[in-house]
MDAnalysis code that builds the backbone (N, CA, C; Angstrom):
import MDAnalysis as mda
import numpy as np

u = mda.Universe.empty(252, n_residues=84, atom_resindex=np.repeat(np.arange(84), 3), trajectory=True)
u.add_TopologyAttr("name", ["N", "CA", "C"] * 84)
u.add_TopologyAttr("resid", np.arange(1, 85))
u.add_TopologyAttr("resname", ["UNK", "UNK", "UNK", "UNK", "UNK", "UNK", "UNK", "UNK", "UNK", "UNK", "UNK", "UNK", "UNK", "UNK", "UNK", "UNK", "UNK", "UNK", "UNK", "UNK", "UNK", "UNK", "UNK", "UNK", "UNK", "UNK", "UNK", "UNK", "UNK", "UNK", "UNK", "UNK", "UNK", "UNK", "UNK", "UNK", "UNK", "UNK", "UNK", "UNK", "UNK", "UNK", "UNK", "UNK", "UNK", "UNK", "UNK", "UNK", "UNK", "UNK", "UNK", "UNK", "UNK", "UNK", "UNK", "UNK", "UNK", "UNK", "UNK", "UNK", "UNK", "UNK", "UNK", "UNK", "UNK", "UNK", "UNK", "UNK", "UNK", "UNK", "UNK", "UNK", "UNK", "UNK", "UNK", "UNK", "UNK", "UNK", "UNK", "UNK", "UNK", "UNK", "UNK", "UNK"])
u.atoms.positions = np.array([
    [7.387, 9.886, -9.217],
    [6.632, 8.693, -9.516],
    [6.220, 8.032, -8.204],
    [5.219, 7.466, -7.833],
    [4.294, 6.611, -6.980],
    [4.706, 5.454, -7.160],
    [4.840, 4.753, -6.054],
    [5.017, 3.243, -6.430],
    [3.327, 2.846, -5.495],
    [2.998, 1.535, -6.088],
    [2.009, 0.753, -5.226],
    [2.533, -0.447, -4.679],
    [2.488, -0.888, -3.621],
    [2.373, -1.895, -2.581],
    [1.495, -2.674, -2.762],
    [1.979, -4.161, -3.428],
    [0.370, -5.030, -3.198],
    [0.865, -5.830, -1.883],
    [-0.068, -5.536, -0.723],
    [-0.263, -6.511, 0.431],
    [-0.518, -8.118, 0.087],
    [-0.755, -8.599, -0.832],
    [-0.973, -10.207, -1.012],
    [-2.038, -11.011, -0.498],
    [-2.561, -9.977, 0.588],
    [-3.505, -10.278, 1.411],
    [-4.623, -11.179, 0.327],
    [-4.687, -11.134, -0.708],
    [-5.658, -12.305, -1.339],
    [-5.473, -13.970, -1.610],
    [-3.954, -13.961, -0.922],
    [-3.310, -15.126, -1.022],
    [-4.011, -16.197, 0.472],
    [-4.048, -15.252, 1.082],
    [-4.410, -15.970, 2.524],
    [-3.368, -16.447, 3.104],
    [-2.475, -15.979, 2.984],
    [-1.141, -16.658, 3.802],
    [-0.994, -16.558, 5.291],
    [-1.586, -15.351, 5.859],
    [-2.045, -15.052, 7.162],
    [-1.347, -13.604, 7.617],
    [-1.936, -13.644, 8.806],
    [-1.705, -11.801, 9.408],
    [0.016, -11.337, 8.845],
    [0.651, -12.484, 10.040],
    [2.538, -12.140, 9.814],
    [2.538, -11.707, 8.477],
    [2.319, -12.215, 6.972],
    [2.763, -12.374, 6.011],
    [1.939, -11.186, 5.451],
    [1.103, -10.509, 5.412],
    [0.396, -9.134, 5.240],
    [0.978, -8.103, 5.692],
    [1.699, -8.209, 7.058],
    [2.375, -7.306, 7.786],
    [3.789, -6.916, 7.021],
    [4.594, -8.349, 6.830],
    [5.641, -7.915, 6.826],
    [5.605, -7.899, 5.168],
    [5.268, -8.257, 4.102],
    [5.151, -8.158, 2.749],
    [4.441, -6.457, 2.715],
    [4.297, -5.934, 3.691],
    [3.770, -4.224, 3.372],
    [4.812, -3.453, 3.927],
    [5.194, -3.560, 5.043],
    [6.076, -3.009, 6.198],
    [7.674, -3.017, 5.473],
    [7.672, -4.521, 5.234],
    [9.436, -4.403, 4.959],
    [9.378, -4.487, 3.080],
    [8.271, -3.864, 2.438],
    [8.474, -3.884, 0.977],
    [9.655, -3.380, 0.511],
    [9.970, -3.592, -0.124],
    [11.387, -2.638, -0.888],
    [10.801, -1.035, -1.690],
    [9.868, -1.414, -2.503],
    [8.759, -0.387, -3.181],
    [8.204, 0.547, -2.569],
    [8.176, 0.165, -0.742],
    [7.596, 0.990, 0.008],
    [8.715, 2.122, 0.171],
    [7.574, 3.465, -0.231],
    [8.255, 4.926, 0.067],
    [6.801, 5.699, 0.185],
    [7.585, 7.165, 0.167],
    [6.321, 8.205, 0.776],
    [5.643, 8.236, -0.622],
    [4.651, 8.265, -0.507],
    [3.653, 8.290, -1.453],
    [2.884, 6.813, -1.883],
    [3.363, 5.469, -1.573],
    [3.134, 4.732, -1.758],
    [1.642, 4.274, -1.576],
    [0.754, 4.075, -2.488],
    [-0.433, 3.407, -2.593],
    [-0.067, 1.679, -1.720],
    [-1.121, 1.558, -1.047],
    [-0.995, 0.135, -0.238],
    [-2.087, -1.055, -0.976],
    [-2.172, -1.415, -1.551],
    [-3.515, -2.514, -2.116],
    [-3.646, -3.629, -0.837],
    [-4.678, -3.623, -0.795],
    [-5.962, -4.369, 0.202],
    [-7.007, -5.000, 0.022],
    [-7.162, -5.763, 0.144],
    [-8.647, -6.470, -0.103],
    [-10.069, -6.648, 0.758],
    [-10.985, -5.885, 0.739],
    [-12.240, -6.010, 2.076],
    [-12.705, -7.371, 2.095],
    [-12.342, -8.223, 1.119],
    [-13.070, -9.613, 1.014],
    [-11.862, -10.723, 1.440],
    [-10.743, -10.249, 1.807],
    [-9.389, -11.138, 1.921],
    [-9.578, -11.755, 3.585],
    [-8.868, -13.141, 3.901],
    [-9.711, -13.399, 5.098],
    [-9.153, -12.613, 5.743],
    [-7.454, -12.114, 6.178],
    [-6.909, -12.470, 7.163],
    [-6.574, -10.755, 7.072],
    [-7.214, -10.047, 6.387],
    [-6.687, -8.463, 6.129],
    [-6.994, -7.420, 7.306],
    [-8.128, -7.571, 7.777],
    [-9.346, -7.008, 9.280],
    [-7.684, -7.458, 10.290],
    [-8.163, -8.289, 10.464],
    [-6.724, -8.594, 11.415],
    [-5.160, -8.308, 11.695],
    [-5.199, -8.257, 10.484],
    [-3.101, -7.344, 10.006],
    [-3.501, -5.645, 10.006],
    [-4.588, -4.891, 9.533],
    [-4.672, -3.859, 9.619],
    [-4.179, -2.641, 10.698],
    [-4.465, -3.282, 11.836],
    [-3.431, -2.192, 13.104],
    [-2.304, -2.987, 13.232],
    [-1.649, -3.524, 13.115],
    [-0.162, -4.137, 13.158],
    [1.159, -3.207, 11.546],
    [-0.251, -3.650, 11.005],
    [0.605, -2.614, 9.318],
    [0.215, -1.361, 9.601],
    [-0.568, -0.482, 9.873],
    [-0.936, 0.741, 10.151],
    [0.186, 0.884, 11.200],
    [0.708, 0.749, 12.450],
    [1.713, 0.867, 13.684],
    [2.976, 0.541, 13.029],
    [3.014, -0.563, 12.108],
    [4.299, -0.999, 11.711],
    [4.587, 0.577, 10.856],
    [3.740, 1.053, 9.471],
    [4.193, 1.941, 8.908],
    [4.551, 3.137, 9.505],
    [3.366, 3.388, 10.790],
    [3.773, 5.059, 11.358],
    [5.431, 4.451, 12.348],
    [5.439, 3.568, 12.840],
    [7.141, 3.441, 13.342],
    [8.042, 3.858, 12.769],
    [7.898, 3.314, 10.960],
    [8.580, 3.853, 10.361],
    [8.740, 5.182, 9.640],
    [7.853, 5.967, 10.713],
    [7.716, 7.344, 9.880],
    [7.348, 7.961, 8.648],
    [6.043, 6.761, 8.350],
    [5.064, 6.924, 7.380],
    [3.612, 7.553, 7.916],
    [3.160, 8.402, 7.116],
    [1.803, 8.907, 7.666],
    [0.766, 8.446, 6.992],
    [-0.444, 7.769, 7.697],
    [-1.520, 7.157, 6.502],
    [-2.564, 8.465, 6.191],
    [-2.910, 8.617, 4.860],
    [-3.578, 9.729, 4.297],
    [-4.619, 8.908, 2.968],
    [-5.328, 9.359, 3.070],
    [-6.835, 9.151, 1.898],
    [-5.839, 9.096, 0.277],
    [-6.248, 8.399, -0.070],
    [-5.234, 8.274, -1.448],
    [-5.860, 9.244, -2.027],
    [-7.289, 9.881, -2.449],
    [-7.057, 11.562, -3.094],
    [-6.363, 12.053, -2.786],
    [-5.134, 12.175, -1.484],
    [-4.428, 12.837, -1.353],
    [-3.063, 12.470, -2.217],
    [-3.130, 11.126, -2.905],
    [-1.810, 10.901, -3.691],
    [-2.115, 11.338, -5.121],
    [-3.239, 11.182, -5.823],
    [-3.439, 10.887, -6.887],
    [-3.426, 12.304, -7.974],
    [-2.411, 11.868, -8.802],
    [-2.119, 13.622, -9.635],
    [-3.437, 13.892, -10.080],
    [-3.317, 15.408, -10.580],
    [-4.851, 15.348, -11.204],
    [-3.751, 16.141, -12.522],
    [-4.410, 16.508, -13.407],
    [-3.802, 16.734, -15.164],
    [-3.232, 15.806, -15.638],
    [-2.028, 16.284, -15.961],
    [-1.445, 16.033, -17.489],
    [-0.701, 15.094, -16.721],
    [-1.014, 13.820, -16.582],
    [-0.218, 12.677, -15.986],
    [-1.364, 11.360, -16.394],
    [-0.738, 9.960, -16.249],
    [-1.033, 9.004, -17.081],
    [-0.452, 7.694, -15.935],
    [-1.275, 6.863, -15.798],
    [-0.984, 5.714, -15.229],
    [-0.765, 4.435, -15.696],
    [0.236, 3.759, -15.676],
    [0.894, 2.537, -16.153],
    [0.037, 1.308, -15.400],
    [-0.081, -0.019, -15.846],
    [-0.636, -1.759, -15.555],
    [-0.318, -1.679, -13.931],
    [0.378, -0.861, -13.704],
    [1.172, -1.185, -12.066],
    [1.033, -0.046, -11.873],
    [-0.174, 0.638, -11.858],
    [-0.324, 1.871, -10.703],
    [0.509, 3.285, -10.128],
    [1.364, 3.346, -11.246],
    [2.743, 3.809, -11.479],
    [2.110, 4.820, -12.249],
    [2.074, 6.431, -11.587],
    [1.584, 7.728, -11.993],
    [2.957, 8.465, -12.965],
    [2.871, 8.719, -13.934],
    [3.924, 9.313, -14.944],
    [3.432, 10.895, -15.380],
    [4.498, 12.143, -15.506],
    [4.064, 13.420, -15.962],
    [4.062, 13.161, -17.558],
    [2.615, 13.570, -18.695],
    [2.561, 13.170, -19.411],
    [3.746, 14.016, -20.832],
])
């Protein structure tokens, strides 16, 4: 199962709080979808701090076609991929 990461970044709380609400998630594991916003103010700005924060932690960033099952699987309200 996939978990997703929502960054919050639509809250506007600012860079720190984008960073570390992605970086130190609990939800965060390998495979994890990251949610982002292109219209959020403060997101352009946290983007290489969370990108450096995740590869520190020995996460690799990859094109989400690369997460997303293809068949007999079914997705839950929360982005949460299940074998059907």
């Amino acid at each position: 199962m996939r978990s997703s990461v929502d960054s919050l970044d639509w809250k506007d709380y600012g860079v720190e709080s984008i960073i570390d609400t992605v970086v130190n998630n609990p939800h965060l594991g390998n495979g994890s979808i990251i949610l982002c916003h292109n219209g959020a103010k403060f997101t352009k700005d946290a983007l290489e701090a969370m990108i450096t924060g995740l590869q520190d932690k020995g996460y690799t960033i990859v094109p989400v076609s690369e997460l997303i099952y293809t068949g007999e699987y079914h997705m839950d309200h929360e982005g949460r991929q299940f074998k059907d």
